[in-house]
C-alpha positions in Angstrom: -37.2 -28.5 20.8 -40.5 -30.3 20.5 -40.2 -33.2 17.6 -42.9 -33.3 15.5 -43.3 -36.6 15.3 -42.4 -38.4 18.4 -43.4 -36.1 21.1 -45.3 -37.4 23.8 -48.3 -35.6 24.4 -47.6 -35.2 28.1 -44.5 -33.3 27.7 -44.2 -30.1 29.3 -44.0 -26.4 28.1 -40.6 -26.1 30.7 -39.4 -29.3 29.2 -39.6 -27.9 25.9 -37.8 -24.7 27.3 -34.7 -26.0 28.6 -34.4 -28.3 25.5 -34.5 -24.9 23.3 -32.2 -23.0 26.1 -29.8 -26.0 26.5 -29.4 -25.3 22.4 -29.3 -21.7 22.8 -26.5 -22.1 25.6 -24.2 -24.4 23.5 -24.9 -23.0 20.0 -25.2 -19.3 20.9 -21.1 -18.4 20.5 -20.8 -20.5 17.6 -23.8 -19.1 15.5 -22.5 -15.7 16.6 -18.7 -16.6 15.4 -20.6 -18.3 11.7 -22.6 -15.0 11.2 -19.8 -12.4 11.5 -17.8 -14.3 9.5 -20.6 -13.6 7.0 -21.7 -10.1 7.8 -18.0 -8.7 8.8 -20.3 -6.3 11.3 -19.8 -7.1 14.7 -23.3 -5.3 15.7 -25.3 -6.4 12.8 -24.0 -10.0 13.5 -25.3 -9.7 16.8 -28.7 -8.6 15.8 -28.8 -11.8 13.3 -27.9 -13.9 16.1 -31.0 -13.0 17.8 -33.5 -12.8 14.9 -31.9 -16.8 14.2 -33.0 -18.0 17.8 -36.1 -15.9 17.6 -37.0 -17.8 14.4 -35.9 -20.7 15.7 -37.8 -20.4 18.8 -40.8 -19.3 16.6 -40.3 -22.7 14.5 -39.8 -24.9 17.3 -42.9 -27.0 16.5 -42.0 -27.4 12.9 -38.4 -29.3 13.9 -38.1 -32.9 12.9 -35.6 -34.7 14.1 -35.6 -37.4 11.5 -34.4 -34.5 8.9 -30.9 -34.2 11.0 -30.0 -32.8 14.5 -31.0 -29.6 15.8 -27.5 -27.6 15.6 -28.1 -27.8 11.9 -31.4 -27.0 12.1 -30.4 -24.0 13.8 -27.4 -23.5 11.6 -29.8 -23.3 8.2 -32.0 -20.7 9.8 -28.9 -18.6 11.2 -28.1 -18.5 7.4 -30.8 -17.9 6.4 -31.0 -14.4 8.3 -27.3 -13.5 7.4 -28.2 -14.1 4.0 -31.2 -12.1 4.4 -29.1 -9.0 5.8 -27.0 -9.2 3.1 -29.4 -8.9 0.6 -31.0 -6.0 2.4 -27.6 -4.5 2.1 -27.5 -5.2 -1.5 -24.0 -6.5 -0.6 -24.2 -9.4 -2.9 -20.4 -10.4 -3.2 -18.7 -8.5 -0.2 -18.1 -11.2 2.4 -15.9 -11.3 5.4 -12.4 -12.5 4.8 -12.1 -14.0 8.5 -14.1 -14.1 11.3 -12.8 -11.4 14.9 -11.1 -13.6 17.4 -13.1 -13.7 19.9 -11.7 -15.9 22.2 -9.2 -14.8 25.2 -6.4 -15.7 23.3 -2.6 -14.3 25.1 -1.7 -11.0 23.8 1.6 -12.9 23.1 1.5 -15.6 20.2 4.9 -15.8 19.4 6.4 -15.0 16.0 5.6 -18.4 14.4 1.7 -18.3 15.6 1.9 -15.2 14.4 3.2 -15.7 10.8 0.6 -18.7 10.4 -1.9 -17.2 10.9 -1.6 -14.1 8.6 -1.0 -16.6 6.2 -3.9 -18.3 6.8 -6.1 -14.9 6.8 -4.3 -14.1 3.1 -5.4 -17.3 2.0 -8.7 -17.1 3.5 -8.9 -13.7 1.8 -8.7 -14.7 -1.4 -10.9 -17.5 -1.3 -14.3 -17.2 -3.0 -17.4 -16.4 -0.9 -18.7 -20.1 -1.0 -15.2 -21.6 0.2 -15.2 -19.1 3.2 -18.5 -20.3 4.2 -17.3 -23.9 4.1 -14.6 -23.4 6.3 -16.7 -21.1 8.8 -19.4 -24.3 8.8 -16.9 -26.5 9.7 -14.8 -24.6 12.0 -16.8 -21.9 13.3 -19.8 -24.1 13.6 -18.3 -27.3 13.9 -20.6 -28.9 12.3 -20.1 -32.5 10.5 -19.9 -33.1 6.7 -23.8 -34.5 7.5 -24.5 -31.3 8.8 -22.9 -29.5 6.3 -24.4 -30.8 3.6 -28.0 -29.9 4.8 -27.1 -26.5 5.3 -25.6 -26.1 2.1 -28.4 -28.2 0.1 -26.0 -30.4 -1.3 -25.1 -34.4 -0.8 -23.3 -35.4 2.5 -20.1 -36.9 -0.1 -20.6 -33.1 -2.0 -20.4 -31.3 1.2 -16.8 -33.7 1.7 -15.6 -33.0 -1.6 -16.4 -29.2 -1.3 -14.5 -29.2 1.6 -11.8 -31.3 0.6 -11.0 -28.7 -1.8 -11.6 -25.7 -0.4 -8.9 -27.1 2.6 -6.6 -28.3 -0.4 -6.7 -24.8 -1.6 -6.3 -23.3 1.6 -3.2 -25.3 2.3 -1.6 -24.1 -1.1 -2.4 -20.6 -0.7 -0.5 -20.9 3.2 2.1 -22.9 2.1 3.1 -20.1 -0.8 2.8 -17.5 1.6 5.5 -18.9 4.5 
């Protein structure tokens, strides 16, 4: 990414490249895992994917690192395209209820892994649209609470609070479940 502030005019075009390919590389699977949690279409998620790093790459110039770090940077505009495919879709409430495993996780979980998480995709079911965000920001994206909190447009402490309860109400909804 090239800052707009503190970029020294000799960098080079291929420096600027493997800055934005070094973020594409570690931020790729993550953005992917954020937007179908959003979308709930494994094939329109990808597509959003690559319209987010397209913008991205589009807005490189306009990045400012004093504004926060650029995985949250990226993580505003990736949802900003999901939301933008929803609203083409006119799906205004319908979001995902949990994000497709993606990972190479053994076939065999065992029967308490198992039980966990259904409970945890019940309870992540019946959580409002917001909270489900929340916890794909934080866990999906792994972002911080500072991170959040720009992405979301709220305070850092509201992004903590926000999350506080949407975990507080995740672990009551699990715990009545076992």
């Amino acid at each position: 990414m090239i800052e707009t502030q503190a970029s020294p005019a000799s960098a080079s075009p291929q420096t600027a490249w493997d800055r934005f390919e070094a973020l594409y590389r570690s931020s790729r699977d993550d953005v992917y895992a954020y937007v179908a949690t959003l979308l709930n279409d494994r094939a329109a998620a990808e597509d959003v994917t690559a319209l987010a790093f397209e913008r991205a790459y589009r807005r490189r110039l306009s990045f400012d690192r004093r504004r926060g770090p650029e995985r949250a940077w990226l993580f505003g505009i990736a949802r900003n395209a999901a939301l933008d495919e929803l609203r083409r879709r006119r799906r205004v409430a319908t979001l995902v209820t949990e994000p497709e495993d993606v990972s190479d996780a053994a076939v065999d979980d065992g029967a308490d892994v198992a039980l966990r998480r259904t409970a945890v995709r019940t309870a992540m079911a019946a959580l409002p649209a917001r909270e489900r965000e929340i916890v794909a920001l934080k866990f999906h994206a792994g972002l911080s609470n500072a991170e959040l909190a720009r992405v979301l447009g709220v305070s850092e402490s509201g992004a903590g609070t926000l999350l506080y309860r949407t975990m507080e109400k995740l672990r009551k909804a699990c715990d009545e479940t076992r």
